[in-house]
N, C-alpha and C positions, 0 to 999 in steps of 0.2 A: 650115330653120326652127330658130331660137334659141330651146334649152330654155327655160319660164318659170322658173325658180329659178336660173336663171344671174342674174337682174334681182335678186333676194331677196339673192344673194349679195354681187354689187357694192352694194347697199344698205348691209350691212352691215358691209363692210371699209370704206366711205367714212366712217363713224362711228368705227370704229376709229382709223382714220389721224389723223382731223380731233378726237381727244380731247383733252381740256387736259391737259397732263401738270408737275405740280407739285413743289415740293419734297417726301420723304417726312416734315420735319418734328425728321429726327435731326440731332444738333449734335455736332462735333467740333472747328469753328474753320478744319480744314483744306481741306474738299470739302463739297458738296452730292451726297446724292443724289436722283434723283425716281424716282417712284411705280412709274411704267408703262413698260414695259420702248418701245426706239424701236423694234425691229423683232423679228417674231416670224413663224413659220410662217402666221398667220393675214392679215400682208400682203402676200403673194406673191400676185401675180395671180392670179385665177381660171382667165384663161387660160393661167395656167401650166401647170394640175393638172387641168382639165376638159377633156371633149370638148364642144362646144357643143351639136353638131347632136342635137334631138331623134331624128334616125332612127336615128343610129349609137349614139347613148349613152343610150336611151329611161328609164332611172332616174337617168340621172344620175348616173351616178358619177365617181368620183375614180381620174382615169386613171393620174395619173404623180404622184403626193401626194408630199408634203414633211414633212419629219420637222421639222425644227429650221433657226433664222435664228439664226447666234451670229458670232464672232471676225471680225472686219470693219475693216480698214483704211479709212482716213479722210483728207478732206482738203478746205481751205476751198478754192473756187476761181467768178470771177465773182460774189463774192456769195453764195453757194450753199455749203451745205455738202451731202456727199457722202461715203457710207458704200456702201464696195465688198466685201460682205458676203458670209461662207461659209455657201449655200445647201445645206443635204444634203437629197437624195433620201429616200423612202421604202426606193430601192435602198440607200442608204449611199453613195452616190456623191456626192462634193460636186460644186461649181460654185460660180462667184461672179457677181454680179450689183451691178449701181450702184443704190443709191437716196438719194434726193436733196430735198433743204426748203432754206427760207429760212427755217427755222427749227432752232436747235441742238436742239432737245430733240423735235419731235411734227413730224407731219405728213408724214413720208418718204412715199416710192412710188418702187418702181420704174422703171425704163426701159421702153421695150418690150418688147426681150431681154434675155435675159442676157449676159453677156460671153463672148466667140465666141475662144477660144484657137488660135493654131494648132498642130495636130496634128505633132508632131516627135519623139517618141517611141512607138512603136508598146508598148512593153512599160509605159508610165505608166499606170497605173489608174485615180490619185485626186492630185488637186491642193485646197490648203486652206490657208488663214489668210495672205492679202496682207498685206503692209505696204508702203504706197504713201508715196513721197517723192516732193515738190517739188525738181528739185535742179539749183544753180547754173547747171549746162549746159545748161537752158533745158528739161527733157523731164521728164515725168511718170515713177517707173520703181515698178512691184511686184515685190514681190521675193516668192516665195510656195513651200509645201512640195512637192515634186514625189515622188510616193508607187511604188513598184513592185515587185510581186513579188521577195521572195530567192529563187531558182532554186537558190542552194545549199543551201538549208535545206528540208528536205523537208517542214517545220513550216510548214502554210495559211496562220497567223499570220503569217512571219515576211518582212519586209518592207525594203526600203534607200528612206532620204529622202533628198532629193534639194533643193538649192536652185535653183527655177526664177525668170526675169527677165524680165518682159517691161516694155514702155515704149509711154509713149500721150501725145498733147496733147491732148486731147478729152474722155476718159476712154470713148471709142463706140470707136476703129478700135486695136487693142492688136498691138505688133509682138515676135514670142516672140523672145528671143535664148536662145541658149547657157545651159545650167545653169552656173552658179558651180564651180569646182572649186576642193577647199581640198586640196596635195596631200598635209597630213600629220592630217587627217583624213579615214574614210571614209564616214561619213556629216555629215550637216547639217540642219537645221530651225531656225526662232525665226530667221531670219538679217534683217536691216534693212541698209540702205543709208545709211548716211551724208546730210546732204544738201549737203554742201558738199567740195568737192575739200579733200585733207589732202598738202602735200609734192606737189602736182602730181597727185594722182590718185584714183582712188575708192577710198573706206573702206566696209566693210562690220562691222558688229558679227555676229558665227558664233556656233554652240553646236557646239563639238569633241561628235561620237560616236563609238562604237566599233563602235555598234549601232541599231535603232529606237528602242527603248525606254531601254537603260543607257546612261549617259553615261558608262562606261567611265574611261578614264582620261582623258576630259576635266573639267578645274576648273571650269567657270563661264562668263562668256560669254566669246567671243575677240572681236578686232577683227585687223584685215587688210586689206592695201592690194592694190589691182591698177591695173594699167597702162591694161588696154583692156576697156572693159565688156559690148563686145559679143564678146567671149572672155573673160572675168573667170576667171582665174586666181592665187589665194593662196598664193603660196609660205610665208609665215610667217606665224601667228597667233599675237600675244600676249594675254595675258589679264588681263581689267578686272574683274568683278565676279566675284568668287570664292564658291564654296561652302565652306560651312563646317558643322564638328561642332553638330548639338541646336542648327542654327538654323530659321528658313523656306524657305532655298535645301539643306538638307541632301541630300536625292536629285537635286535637280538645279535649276538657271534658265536663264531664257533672254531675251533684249530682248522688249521688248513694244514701245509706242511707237515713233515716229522720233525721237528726240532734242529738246527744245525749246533754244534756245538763250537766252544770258537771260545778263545783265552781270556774273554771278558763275561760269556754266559752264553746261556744256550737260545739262542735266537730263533721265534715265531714267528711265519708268518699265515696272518690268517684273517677271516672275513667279517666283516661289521655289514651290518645291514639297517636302514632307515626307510622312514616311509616318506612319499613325498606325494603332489596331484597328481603324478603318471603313474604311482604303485612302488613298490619296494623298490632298494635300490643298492646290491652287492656291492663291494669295493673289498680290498684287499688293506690290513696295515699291520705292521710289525710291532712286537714286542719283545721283553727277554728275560728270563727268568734265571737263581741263580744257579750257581754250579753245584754248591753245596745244597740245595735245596730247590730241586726244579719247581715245585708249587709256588714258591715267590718270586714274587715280580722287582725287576729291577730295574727297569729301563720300558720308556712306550712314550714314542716319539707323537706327536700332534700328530690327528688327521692319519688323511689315506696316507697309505702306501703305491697301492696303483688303482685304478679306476677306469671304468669303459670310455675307450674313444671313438670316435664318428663310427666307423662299420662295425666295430665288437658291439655297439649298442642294440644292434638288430639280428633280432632272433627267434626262439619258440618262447624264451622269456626274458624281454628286452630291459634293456640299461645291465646288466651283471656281469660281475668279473668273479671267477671263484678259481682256486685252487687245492686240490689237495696231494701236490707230488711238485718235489726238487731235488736237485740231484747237486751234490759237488765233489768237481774229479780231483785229479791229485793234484793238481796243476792249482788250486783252490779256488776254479771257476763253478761261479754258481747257474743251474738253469732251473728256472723258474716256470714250470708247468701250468697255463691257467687258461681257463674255461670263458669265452666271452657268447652271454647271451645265451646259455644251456645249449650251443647246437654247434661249436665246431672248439679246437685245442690250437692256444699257439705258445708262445717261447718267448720270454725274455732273459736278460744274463747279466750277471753282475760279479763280483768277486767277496773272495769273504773280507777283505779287507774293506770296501767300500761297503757292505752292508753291516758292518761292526761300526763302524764311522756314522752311518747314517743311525744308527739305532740307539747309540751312546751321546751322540753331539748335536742330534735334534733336538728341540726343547718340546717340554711337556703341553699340551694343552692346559691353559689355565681356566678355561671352561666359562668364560663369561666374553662376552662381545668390547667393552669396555679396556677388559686383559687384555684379550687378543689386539686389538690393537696399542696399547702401548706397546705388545712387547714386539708388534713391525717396527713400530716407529724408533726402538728403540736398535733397533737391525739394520734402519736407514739412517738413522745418524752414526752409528758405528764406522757406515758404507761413505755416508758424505765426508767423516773426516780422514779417513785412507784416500778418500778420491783426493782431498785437498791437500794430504802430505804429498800424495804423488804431483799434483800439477806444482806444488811449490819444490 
C-alpha cells in the first residue's frame, strides 16, 4: 500500500516543475537572467528519496534525501534540451542524473534513474561536475571529476582528482572509458573536451594541479592533444587562459562550458576564482580562443562575466557562481547553465550575436588601478561628448 502523502508530494513538485519562469527584470545588455532557479533538490523524484510502502516507512520519511541539484552539463539534442546534473546525497556522495524539457528555461524532470556509471575503480569515492560534448566522431562524450582518497596523506581531507570519460548516444546506456592521463600533471579537474578533432585528434582543455585544492604551479587552464580517447593520454599541455595578480582568476580557473564556436573564434566561458575575508569567491568570465588554433587566445574581455547576486549568494558554499553546461539552439540563442552557491541550477540567455559582441568589443583589463581608471575616464568623456552633440 502506497503512502497517502506520497500523492500530496507529487502534487506539488508537478507545480513546481510546470511554474513560469521569467526574466528577473536586471539589464546589462549582455545576458538575461531568470527568477527561478531550473533545478533544485525539490525536483528530484520522490521516488528517489522515499520509501513508498506505508508498512515499511509508516511516517514517511525521507530515506535517502538529497541535499543540493547544482553544476550540470548540458546539451540540445532531438529537440530537447537536456541538463545532466550533479545530484549530491544527503550522504555527500554525488551522482548525476538527465533531466530534460522542450523548454530552455522550466519545466525539466528527471528520467527514471539516474545515470548507472560503471564501477572501474574500486578506490573512487565521488564523481562530480560533467561537461558533455557533442563531438564530430558522431558520440556523445562527459568528461567529469573522478574523486579518491590520498592514501599518502594521513589528512581525512586530503584527496587526488581524477579526470573521468565516459561516452553515450542516448544519453540512457553510458560506456566508462579510461581516466584522462596528463603526464606532467598529477592531478586534474574543470577538464572539457573539445568538440571537434584539432591536427587529427582530440583536444582537451585541463586545469594543471599539483594538488586537490592548490593549483600549485599550474598557470591557468591548459589544453592538450591525444591520439586515442579511449586511452587518452596528454603528453604536453599548453596553456590558454592564464591567471593573473589582483585579478578574478587570482587563486585559480578552470573551463566551464564546451566552447561555442562562432565566425570570430571559439568562445569560453568559464570560472575565475579569488580569495577575499569571507573566503573564495567563484565568478564566471569569457574568453576566446582561435579557430585555427583553439589553444591561443584571442580575445578576454576585463573582469567578470557574471557573478553572484543577493540569493545565489547563499548556500552549502556561499558567494559562487559556476557553470559547466550551455546549450545554443538553431534559432542562435544561448542558455547558459550555472550553479549559485553549490546547492541549486538556474538559467540565464543571451544570443550568439551579443556574446561575440561582448567578447570582441570589451576592452582588456590593463591590470593596474591607475589604467583602469583612465580607461573609464576615457569611456566617460567619449559618453559626454555624444551627450553634447545630441543636446546641441
Amino acid at each position: 500500500m502506497i503512502h497517502s502523502k506520497f500523492y500530496e508530494l507529487k502534487k506539488a513538485q508537478e507545480v513546481l516543475i510546470n511554474k513560469k519562469n521569467t526574466h528577473d527584470g536586471g539589464y546589462n545588455g549582455i545576458f538575461e537572467r531568470y527568477e527561478e532557479p531550473v533545478l533544485t533538490r525539490e525536483h528530484v523524484p520522490v521516488e528517489w528519496r522515499y520509501d513508498l510502502d506505508a508498512d515499511t516507512n509508516p511516517f514517511f520519511e525521507e530515506r535517502l534525501g538529497v541535499n543540493a541539484v547544482f553544476n550540470s552539463g548540458a546539451i540540445y539534442l532531438n529537440g530537447k534540451y537536456h541538463l545532466i546534473a550533479r545530484v549530491e546525497g544527503n550522504d555527500r556522495k554525488s551522482f548525476f542524473a538527465v533531466a530534460s524539457s522542450d523548454k530552455p528555461t522550466e519545466g525539466f524532470t528527471f528520467g527514471e534513474y539516474p545515470v548507472i556509471l560503471e564501477d572501474t575503480d574500486i578506490d573512487e569515492t565521488n564523481v562530480y561536475d560533467m561537461r558533455v560534448t557533442q563531438h564530430e566522431d558522431g558520440w556523445i562524450y562527459g568528461v567529469f571529476c573522478s574523486e579518491c582518497k590520498d592514501k599518502t596523506d594521513p589528512d581525512l581531507s586530503a584527496a587526488v582528482a581524477k579526470a573521468g570519460i565516459v561516452r553515450t548516444k542516448d544519453l540512457i546506456s553510458w560506456e566508462r572509458l579510461p581516466n584522462l592521463i596528463t603526464l606532467n600533471s598529477p592531478q586534474q579537474r574543470n577538464v572539457c573536451l573539445h568538440p571537434e578533432f584539432v591536427d587529427g585528434k582530440y583536444a582537451f582543455y585541463t586545469r594543471p594541479m599539483d594538488g586537490f585544492i592548490d593549483t600549485g604551479k599550474g598557470s591557468g587552464i591548459g589544453f592538450g592533444l591525444c591520439e586515442d580517447i579511449t586511452h587518452a593520454v596528454i603528453s604536453e599541455e599548453k596553456m590558454t587562459s592564464i591567471r593573473k595578480y589582483h585579478t578574478i582568476t587570482e587563486v585559480k580557473n578552470g573551463a566551464g562550458i564546451v566552447p561555442i564556436k562562432t565566425d570570430r573564434g571559439w568562445i569560453h566561458v568559464a570560472h575565475g576564482v579569488r580569495n577575499t575575508a569571507a573566503g573564495l569567491r567563484y565568478v564566471l568570465y569569457v574568453f576566446a580562443t582561435s579557430l585555427d588554433d583553439p589553444s591561443k587566445v584571442i580575445a578576454e574581455p576585463s573582469g567578470m562575466f557574471m557573478g553572484p547576486r543577493g540569493w545565489e549568494r547563499v548556500g552549502d558554499v556561499s558567494n559562487v557562481v559556476f557553470t559547466n553546461g550551455a546549450i545554443v539552439n538553431e534559432d542562435n540563442e544561448i542558455y547558459i547553465y550555472y550553479a549559485s552557491s553549490d546547492t541549486r541550477l538556474h538559467v540565464a540567455s543571451t544570443t550568439v550575436g551579443r556574446l561575440v559582441d561582448y567578447t570582441f568589443n570589451t576592452p582588456e583589463d590593463p591590470l593596474r588601478s591607475v589604467l583602469c581608471v583612465r580607461q573609464r575616464c576615457d569611456l566617460i568623456k567619449k559618453n559626454m561628448d555624444i551627450l553634447a552633440k545630441e543636446k546641441n
